[in-house]
mmCIF file of the N, C-alpha and C atoms, coordinates in Angstrom:
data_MODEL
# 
_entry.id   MODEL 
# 
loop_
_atom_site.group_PDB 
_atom_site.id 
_atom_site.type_symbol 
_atom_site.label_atom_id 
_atom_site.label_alt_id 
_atom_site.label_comp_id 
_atom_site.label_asym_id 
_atom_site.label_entity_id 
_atom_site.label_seq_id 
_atom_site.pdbx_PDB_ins_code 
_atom_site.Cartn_x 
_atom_site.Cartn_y 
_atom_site.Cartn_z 
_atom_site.occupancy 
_atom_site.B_iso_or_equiv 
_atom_site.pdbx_formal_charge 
_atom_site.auth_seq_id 
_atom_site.auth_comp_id 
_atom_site.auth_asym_id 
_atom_site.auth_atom_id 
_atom_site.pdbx_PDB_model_num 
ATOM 1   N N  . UNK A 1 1  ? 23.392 -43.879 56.201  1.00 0.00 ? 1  UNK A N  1 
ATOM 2   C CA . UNK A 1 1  ? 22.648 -45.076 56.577  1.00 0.00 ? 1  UNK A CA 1 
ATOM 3   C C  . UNK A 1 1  ? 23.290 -45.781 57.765  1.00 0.00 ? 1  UNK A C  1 
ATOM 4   N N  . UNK A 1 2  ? 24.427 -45.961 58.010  1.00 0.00 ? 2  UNK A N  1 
ATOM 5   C CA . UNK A 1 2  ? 25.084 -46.361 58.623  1.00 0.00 ? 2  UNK A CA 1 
ATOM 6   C C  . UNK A 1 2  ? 25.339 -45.758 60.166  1.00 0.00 ? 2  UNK A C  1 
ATOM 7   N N  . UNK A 1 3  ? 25.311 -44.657 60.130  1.00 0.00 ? 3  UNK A N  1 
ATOM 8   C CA . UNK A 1 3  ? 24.866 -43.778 61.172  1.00 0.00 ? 3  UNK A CA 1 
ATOM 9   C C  . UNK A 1 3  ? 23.422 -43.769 61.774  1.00 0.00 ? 3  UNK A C  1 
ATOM 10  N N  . UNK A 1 4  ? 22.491 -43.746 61.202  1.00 0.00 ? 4  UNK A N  1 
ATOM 11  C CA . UNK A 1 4  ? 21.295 -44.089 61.244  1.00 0.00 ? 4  UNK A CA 1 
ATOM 12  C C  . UNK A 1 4  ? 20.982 -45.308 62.088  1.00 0.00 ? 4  UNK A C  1 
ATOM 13  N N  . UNK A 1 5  ? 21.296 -46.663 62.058  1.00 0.00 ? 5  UNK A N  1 
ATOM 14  C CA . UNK A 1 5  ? 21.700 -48.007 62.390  1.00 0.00 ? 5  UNK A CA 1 
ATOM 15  C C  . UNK A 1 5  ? 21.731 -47.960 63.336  1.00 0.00 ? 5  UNK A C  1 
ATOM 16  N N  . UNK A 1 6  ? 23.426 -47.350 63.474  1.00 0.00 ? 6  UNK A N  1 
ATOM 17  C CA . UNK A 1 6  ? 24.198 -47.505 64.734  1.00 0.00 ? 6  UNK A CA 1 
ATOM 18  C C  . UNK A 1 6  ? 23.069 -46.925 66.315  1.00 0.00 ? 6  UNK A C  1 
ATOM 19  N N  . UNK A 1 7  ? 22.632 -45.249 65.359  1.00 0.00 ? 7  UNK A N  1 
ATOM 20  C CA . UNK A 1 7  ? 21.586 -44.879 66.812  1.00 0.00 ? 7  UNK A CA 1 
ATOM 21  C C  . UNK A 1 7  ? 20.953 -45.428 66.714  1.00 0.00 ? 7  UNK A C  1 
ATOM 22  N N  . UNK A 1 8  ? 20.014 -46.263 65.886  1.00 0.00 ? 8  UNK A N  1 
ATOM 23  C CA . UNK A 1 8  ? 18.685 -47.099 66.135  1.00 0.00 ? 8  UNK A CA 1 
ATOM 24  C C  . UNK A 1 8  ? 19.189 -47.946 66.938  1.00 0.00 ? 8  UNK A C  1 
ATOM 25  N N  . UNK A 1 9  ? 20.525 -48.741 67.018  1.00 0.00 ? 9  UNK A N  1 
ATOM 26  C CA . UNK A 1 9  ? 20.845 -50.244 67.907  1.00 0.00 ? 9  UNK A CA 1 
ATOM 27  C C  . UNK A 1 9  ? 20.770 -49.465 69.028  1.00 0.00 ? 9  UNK A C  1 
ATOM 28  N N  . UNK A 1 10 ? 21.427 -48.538 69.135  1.00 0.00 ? 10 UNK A N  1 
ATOM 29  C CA . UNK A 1 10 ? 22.179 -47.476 70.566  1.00 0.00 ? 10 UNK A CA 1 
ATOM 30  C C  . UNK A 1 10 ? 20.945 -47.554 71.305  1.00 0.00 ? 10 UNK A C  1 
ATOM 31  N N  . UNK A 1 11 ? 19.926 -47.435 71.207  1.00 0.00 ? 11 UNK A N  1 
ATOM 32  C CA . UNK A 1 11 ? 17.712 -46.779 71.780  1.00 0.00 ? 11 UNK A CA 1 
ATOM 33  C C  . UNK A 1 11 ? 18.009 -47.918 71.718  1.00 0.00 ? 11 UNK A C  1 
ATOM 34  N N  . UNK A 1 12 ? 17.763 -49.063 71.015  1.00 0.00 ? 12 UNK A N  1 
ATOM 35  C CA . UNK A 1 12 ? 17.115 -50.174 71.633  1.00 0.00 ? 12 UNK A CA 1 
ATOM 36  C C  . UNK A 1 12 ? 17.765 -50.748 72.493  1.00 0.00 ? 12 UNK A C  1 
ATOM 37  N N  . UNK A 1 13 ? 19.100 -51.079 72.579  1.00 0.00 ? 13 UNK A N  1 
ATOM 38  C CA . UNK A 1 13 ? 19.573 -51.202 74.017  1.00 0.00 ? 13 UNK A CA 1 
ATOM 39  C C  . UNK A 1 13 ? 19.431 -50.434 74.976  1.00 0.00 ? 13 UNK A C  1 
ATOM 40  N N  . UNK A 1 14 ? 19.742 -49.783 74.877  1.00 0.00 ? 14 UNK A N  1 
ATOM 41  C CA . UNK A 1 14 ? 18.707 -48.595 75.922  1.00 0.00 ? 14 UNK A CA 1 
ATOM 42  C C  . UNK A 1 14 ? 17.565 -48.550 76.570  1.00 0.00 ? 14 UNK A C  1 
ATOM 43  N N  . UNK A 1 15 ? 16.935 -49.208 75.994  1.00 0.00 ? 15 UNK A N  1 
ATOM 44  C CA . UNK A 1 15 ? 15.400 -49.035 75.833  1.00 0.00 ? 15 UNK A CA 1 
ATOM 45  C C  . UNK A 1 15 ? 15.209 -50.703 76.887  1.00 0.00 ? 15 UNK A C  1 
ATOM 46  N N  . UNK A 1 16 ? 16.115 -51.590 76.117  1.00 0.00 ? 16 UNK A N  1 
ATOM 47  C CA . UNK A 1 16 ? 15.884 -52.935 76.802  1.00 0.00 ? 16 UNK A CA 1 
ATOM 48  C C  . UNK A 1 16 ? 16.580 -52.542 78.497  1.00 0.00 ? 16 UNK A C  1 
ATOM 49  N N  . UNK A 1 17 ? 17.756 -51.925 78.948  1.00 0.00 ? 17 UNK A N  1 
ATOM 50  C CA . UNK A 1 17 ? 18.598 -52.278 79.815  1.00 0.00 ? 17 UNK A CA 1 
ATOM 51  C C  . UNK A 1 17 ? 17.381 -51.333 80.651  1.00 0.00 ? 17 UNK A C  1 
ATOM 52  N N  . UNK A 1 18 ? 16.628 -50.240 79.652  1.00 0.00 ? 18 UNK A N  1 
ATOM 53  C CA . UNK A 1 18 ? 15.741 -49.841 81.455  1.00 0.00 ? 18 UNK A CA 1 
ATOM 54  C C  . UNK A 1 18 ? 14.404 -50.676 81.456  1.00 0.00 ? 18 UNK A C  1 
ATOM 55  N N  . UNK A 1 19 ? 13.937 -51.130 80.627  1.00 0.00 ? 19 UNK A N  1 
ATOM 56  C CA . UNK A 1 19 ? 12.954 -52.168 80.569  1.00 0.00 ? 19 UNK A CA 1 
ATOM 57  C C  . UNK A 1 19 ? 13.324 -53.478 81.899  1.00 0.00 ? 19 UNK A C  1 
ATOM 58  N N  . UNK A 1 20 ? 15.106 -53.981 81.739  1.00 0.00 ? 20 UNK A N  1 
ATOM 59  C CA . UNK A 1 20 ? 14.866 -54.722 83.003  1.00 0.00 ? 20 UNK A CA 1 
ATOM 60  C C  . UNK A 1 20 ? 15.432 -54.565 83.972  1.00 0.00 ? 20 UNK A C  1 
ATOM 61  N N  . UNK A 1 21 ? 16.029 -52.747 84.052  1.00 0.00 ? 21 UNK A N  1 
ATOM 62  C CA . UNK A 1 21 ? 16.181 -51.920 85.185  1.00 0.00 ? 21 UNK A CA 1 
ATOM 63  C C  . UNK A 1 21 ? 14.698 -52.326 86.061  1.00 0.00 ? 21 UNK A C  1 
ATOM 64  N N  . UNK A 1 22 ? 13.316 -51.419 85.206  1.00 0.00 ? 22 UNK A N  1 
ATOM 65  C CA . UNK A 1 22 ? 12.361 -51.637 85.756  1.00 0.00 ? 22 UNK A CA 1 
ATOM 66  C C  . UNK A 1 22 ? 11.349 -52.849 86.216  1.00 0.00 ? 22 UNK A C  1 
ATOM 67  N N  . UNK A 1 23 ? 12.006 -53.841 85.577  1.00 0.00 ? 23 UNK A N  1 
ATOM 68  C CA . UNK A 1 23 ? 11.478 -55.672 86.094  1.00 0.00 ? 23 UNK A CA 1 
ATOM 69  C C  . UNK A 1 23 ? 12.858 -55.681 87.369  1.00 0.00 ? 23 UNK A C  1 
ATOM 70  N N  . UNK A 1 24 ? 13.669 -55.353 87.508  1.00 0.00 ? 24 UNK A N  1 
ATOM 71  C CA . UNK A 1 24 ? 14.573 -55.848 88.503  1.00 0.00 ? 24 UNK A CA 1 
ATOM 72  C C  . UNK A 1 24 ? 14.254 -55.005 89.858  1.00 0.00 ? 24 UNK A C  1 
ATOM 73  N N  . UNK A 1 25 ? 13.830 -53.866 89.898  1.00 0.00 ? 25 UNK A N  1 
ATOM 74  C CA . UNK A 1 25 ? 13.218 -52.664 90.777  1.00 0.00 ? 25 UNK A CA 1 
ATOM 75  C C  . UNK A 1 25 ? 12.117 -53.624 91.039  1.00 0.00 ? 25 UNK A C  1 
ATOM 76  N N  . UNK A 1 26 ? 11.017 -53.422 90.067  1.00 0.00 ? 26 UNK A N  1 
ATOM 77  C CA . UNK A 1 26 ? 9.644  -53.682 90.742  1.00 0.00 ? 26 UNK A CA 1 
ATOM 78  C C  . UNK A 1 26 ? 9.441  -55.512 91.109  1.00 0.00 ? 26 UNK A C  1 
ATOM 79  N N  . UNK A 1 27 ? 10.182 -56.142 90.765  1.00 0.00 ? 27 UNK A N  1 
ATOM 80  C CA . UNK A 1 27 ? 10.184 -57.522 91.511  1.00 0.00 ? 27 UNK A CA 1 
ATOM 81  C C  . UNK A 1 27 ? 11.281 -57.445 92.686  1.00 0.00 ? 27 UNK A C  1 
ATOM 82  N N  . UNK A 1 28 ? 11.986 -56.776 93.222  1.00 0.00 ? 28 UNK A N  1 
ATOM 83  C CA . UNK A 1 28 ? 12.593 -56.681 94.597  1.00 0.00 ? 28 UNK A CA 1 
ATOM 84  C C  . UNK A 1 28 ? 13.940 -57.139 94.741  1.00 0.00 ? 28 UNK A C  1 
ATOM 85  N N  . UNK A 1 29 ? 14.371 -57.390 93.605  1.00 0.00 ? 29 UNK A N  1 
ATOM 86  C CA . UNK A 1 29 ? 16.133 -57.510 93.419  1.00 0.00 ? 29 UNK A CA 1 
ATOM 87  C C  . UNK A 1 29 ? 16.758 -56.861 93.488  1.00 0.00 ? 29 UNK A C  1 
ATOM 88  N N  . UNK A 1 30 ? 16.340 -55.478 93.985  1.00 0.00 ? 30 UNK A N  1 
ATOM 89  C CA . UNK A 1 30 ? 17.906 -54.256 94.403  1.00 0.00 ? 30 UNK A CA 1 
ATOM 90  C C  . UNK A 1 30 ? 18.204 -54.797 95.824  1.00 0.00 ? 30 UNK A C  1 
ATOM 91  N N  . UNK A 1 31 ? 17.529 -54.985 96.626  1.00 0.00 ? 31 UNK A N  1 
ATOM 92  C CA . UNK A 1 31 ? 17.662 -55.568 98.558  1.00 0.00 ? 31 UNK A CA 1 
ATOM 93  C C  . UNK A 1 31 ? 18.699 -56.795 97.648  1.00 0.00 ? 31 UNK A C  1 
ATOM 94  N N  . UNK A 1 32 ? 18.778 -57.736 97.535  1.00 0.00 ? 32 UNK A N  1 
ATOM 95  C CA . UNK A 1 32 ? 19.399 -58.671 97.030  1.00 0.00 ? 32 UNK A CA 1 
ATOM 96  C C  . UNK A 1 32 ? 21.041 -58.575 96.204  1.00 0.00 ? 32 UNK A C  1 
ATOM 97  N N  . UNK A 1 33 ? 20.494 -57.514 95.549  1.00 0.00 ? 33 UNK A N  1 
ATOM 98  C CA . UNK A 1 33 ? 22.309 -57.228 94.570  1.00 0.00 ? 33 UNK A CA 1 
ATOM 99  C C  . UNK A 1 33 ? 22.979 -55.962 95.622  1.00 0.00 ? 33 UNK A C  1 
ATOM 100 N N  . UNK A 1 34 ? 22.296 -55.470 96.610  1.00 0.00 ? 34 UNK A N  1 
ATOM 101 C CA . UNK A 1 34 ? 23.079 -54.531 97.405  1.00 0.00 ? 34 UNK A CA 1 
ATOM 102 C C  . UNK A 1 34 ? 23.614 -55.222 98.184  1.00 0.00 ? 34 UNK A C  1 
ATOM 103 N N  . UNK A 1 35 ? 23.037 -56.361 98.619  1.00 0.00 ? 35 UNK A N  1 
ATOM 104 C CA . UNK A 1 35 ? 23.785 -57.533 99.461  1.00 0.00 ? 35 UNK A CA 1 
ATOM 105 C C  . UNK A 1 35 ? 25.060 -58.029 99.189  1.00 0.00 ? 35 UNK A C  1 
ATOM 106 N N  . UNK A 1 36 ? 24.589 -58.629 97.778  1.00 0.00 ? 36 UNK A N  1 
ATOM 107 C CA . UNK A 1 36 ? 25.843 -59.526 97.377  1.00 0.00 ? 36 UNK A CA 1 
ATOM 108 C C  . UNK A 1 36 ? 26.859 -58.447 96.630  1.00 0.00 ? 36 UNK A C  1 
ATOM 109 N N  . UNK A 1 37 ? 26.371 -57.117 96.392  1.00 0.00 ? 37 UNK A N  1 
ATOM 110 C CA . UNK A 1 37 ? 27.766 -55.756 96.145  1.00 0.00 ? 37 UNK A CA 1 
ATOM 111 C C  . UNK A 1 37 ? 28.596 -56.123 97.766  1.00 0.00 ? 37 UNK A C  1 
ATOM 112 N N  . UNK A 1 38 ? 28.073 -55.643 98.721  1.00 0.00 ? 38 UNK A N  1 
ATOM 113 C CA . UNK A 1 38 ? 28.212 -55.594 100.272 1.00 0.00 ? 38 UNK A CA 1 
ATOM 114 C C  . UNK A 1 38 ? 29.533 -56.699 100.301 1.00 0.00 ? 38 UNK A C  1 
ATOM 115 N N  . UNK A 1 39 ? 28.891 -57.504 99.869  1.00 0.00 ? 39 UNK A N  1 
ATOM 116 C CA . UNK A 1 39 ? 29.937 -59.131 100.407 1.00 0.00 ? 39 UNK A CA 1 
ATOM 117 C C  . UNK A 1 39 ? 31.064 -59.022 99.682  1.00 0.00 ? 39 UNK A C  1 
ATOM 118 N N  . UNK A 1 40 ? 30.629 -59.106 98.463  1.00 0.00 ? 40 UNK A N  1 
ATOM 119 C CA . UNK A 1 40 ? 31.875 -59.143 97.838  1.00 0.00 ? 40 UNK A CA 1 
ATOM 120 C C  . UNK A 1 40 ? 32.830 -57.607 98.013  1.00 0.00 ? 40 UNK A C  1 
ATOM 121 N N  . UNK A 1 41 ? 32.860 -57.033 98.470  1.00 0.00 ? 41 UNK A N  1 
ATOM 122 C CA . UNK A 1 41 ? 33.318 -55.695 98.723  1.00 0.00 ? 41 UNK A CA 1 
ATOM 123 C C  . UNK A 1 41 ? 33.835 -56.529 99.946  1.00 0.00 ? 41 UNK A C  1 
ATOM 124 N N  . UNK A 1 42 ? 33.790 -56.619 101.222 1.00 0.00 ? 42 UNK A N  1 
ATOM 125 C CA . UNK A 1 42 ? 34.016 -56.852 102.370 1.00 0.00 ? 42 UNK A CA 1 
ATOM 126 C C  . UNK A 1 42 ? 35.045 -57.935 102.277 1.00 0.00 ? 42 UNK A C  1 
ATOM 127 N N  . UNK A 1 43 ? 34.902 -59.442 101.043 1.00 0.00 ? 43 UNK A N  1 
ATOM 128 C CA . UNK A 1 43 ? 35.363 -59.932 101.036 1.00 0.00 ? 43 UNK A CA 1 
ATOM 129 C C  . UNK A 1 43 ? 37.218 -59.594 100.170 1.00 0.00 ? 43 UNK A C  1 
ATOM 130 N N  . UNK A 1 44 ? 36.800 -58.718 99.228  1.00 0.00 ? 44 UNK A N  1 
ATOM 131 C CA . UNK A 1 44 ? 37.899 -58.096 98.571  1.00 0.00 ? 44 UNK A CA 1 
ATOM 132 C C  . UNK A 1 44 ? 38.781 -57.125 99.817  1.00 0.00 ? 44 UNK A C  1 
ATOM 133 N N  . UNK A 1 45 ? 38.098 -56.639 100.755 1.00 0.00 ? 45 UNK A N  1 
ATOM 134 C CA . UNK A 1 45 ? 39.212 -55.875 101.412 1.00 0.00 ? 45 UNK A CA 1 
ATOM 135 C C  . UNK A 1 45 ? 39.644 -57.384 102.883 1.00 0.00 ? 45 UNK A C  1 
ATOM 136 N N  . UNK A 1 46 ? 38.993 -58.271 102.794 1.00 0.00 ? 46 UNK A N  1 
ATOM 137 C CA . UNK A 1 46 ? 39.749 -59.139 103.882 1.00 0.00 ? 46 UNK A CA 1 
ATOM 138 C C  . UNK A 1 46 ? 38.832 -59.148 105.359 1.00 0.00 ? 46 UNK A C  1 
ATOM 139 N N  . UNK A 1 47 ? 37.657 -58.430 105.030 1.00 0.00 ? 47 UNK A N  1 
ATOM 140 C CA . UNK A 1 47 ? 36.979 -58.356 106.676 1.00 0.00 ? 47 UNK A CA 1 
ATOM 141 C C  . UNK A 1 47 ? 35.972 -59.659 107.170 1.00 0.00 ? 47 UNK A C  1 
ATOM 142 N N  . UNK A 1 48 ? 35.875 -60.392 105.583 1.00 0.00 ? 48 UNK A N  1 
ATOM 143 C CA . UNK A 1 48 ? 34.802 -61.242 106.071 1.00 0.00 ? 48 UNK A CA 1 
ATOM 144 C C  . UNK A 1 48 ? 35.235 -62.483 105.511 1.00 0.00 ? 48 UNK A C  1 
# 
């Protein structure tokens, strides 16, 4: 039973994180978090 559980929680997180994979894609927030990856990268090595 307990095993059972655990994979049922395992899919539904799963299930949620591509659910707002696919709300974060199709409303236009990858241009946006590649940005602020960009900065903060640039800012960690000292260029900006």
């Amino acid at each position: 039973m307990k095993g059972l559980l655990s994979r049922y929680i395992g899919v539904v997180i799963a299930v949620a994180g591509l659910l707002m994979f696919i709300f974060g894609v199709i409303s236009g927030e990858t241009d946006e978090v590649l940005r602020k990856a960009a900065t903060i990268c640039l800012e960690c090595i000292g260029l900006r």
